[in-house]
C-alpha positions as CSV (number, residue, x, y, z in Angstrom):
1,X,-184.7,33.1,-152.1
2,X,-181.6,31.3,-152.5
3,X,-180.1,33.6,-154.7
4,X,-180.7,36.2,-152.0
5,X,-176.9,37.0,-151.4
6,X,-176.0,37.1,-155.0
7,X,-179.1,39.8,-155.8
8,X,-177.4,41.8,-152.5
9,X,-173.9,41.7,-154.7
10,X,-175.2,42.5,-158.0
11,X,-177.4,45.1,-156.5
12,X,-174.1,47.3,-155.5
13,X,-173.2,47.2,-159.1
14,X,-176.8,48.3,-160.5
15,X,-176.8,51.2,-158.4
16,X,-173.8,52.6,-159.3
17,X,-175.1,51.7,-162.9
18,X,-178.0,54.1,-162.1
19,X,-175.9,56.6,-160.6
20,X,-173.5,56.8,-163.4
21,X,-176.9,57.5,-165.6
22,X,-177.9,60.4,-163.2
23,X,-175.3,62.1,-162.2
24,X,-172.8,61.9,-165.9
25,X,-169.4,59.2,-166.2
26,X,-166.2,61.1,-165.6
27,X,-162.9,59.6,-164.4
28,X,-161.7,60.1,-160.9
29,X,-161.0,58.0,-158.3
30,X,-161.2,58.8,-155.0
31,X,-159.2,56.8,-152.4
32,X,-160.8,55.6,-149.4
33,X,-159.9,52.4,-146.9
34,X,-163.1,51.4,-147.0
35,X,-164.6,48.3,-148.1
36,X,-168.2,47.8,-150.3
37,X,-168.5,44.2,-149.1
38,X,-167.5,44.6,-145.2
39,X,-170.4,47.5,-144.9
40,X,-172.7,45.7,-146.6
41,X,-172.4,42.6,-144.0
42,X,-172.9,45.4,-141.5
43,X,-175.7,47.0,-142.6
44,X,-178.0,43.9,-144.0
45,X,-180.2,41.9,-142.0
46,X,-182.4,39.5,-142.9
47,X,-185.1,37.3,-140.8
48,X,-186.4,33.4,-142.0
49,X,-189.3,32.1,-140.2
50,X,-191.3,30.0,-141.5
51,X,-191.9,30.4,-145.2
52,X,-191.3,34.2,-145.0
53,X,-188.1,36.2,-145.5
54,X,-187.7,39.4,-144.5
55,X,-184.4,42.1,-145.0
56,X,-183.9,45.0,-143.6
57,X,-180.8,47.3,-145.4
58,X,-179.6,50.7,-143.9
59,X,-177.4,52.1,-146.6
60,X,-175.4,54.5,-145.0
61,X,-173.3,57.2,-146.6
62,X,-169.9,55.5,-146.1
63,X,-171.7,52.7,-149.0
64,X,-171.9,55.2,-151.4
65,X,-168.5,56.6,-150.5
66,X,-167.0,52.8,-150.9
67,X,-168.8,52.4,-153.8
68,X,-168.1,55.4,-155.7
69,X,-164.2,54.8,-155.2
70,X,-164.3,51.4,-156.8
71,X,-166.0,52.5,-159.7
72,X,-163.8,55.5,-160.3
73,X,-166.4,57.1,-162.5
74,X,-167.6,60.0,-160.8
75,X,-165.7,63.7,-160.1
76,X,-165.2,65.3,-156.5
77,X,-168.3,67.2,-157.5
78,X,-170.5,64.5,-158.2
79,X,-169.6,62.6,-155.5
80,X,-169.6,65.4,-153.4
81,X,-173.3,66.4,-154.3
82,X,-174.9,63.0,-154.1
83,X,-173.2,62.7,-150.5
84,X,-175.1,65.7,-149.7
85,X,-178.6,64.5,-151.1
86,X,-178.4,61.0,-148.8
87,X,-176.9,62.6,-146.0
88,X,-179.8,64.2,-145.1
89,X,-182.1,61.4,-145.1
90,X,-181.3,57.9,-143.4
91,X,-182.1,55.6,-146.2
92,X,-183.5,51.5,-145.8
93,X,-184.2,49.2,-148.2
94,X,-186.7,46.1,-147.6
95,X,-188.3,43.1,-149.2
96,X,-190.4,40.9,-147.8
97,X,-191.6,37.6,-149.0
98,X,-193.2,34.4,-148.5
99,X,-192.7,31.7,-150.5
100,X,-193.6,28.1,-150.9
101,X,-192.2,24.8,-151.0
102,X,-191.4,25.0,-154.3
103,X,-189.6,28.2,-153.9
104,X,-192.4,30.5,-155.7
105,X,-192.6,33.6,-154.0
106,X,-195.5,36.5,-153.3
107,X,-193.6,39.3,-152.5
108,X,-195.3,41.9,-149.6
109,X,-196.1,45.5,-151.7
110,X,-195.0,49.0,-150.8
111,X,-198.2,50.4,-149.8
112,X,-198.7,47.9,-147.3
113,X,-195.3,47.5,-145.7
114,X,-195.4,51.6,-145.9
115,X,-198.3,51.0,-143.0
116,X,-196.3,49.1,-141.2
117,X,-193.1,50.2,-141.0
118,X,-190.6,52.3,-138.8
119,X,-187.2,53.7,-138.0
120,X,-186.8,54.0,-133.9
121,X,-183.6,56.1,-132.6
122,X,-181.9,55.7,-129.1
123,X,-184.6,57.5,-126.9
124,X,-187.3,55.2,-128.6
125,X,-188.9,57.6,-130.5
126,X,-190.6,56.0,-133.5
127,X,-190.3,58.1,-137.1
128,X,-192.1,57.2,-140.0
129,X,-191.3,57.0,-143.7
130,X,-191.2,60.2,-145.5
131,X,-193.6,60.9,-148.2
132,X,-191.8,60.4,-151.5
133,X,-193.5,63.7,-152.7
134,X,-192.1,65.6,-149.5
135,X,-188.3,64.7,-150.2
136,X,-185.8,67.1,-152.0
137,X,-186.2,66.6,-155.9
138,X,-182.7,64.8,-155.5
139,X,-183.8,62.3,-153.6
140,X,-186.8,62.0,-155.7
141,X,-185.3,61.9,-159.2
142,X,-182.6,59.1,-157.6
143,X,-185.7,56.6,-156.4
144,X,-187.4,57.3,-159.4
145,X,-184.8,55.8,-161.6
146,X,-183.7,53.2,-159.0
147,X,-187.1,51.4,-159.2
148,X,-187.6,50.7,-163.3
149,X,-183.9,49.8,-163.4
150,X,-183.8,47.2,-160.6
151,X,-186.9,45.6,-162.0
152,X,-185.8,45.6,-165.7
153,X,-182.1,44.3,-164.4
154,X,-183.2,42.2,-161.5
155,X,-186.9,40.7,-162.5
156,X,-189.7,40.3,-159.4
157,X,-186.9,40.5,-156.6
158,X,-185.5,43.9,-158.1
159,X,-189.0,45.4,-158.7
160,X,-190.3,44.9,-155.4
161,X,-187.5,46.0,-153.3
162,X,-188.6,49.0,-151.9
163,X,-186.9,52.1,-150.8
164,X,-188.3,53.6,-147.6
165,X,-186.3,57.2,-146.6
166,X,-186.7,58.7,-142.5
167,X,-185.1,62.0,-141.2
168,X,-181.1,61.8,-140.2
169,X,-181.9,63.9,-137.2
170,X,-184.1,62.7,-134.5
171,X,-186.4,64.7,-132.2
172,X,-183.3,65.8,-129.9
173,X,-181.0,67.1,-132.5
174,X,-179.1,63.9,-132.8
175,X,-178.5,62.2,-135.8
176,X,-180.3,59.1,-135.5
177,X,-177.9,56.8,-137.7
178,X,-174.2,57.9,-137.5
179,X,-172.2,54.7,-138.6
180,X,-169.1,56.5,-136.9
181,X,-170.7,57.0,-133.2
182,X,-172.2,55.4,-130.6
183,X,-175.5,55.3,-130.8
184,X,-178.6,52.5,-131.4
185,X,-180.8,52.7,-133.5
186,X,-184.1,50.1,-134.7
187,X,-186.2,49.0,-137.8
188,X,-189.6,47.9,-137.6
189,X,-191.7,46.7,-139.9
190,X,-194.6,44.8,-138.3
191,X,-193.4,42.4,-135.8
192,X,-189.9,42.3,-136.8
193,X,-187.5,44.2,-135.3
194,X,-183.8,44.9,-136.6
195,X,-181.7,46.5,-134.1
196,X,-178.2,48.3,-135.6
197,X,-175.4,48.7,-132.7
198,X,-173.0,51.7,-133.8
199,X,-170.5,52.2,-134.7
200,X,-169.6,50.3,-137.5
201,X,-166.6,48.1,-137.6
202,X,-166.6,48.1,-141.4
203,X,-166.4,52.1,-141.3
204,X,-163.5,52.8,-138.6
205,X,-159.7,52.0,-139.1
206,X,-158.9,48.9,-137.1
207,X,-157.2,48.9,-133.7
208,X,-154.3,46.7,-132.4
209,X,-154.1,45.0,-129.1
210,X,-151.1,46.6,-127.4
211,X,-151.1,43.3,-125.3
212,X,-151.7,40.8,-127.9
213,X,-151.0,42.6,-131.2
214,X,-154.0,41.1,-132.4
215,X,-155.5,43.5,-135.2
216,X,-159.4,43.9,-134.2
217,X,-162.5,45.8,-135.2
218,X,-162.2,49.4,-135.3
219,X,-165.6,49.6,-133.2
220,X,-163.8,47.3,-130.6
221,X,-163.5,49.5,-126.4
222,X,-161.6,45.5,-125.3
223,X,-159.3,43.3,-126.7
224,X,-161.8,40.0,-126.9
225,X,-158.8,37.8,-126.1
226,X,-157.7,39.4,-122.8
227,X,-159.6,42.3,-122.2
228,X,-157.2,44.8,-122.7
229,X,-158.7,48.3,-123.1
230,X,-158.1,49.9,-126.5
231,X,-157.3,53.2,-127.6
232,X,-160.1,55.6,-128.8
């Protein structure tokens, strides 16, 4: 598990492989301030205890929308209609794994974390994963060809990195993952729990101290350095 963080890089690069396949190459570039790598150190947790790993990723839209503007290989259409597919669903990746002292691993199947896991929203309302065969036939056709190409390009680690899709809208209307609002928002899967505090710094233009001038998070209410209230 080592070569955890490299997989997470490479990973960005196989899906937009993927989504190149599905959706057709074209060349556009769409401009955008925001950064693949910074949302990805957002959005990716990971737990070691013991001799078991365990990562939790929300994937967000404004990924896709990084992504897609880096690669420069998909129209205002395509973009457009693939943003509509995810949006609907809030989508988490997760591998689990235990491995010995000799770094051999026995990675945790998708059946059986399936069982165990859930997406909580801000009034503590568990949700759990959608059926595969109850999702649009976008969303279908996109985890079909995700899972043979990760394994084929990424060996065990790709092939048993599972895709698990909730509802975007909670029981009350809300959207239960909106990397631009306030919010809260929890993964469970078993005993673990990753929490996600929104919104995202990676996501929002940064703010400037007015006191200090020191350039900060755009997810920032205080300066940190002498608590001087920022603009909204």
């Amino acid at each position: 598990m080592k070569n955890l963080r490299g997989f997470l890089s490479t990973f960005s690069g196989t899906v937009l492989g993927a989504l190149t396949m599905l959706l057709s190459p074209a060349c556009f570039a769409q401009e955008t301030a925001l950064d693949v790598q910074s949302i990805m150190h957002d959005t990716q947790q990971m737990k070691y205890e013991g001799h078991q790993m365990v990562m939790a990723w929300w994937i967000p839209e404004q990924y896709w929308q990084a992504t897609f503007a880096v690669s420069g290989k998909l129209t205002k259409g395509q973009i457009a209609n693939f943003i509509k597919t995810v949006r609907a669903y809030t989508l988490v990746v997760v591998v689990r794994s235990n491995f010995d002292a000799h770094g051999n691993s026995t990675f945790e199947d998708e059946d059986s974390l399936r069982s165990t896991i859930s997406l909580i929203d801000t009034n503590r309302i568990h949700y759990a994963p959608i059926e595969n065969a109850d999702l649009n036939k976008e969303m279908q056709q996109f985890l079909g060809l995700m899972k043979p190409i990760l394994a084929n390009m990424l060996g065990p680690l790709g092939k048993n990195l599972d895709f698990f899709v909730f509802p975007s809208v909670g029981k009350s209307g809300q959207a239960i993952a909106d990397a631009r609002k306030e919010g809260v928002f929890f993964v469970a899967i078993g005993e673990d729990r990753f929490k996600w505090r929104l919104p995202l710094g990676s996501v929002l233009p940064p703010k400037t101290c007015p006191t200090c001038t020191e350039v900060l998070s755009g997810a920032f209410k205080f300066c940190p350095y002498d608590g001087t209230p920022l603009d909204k």
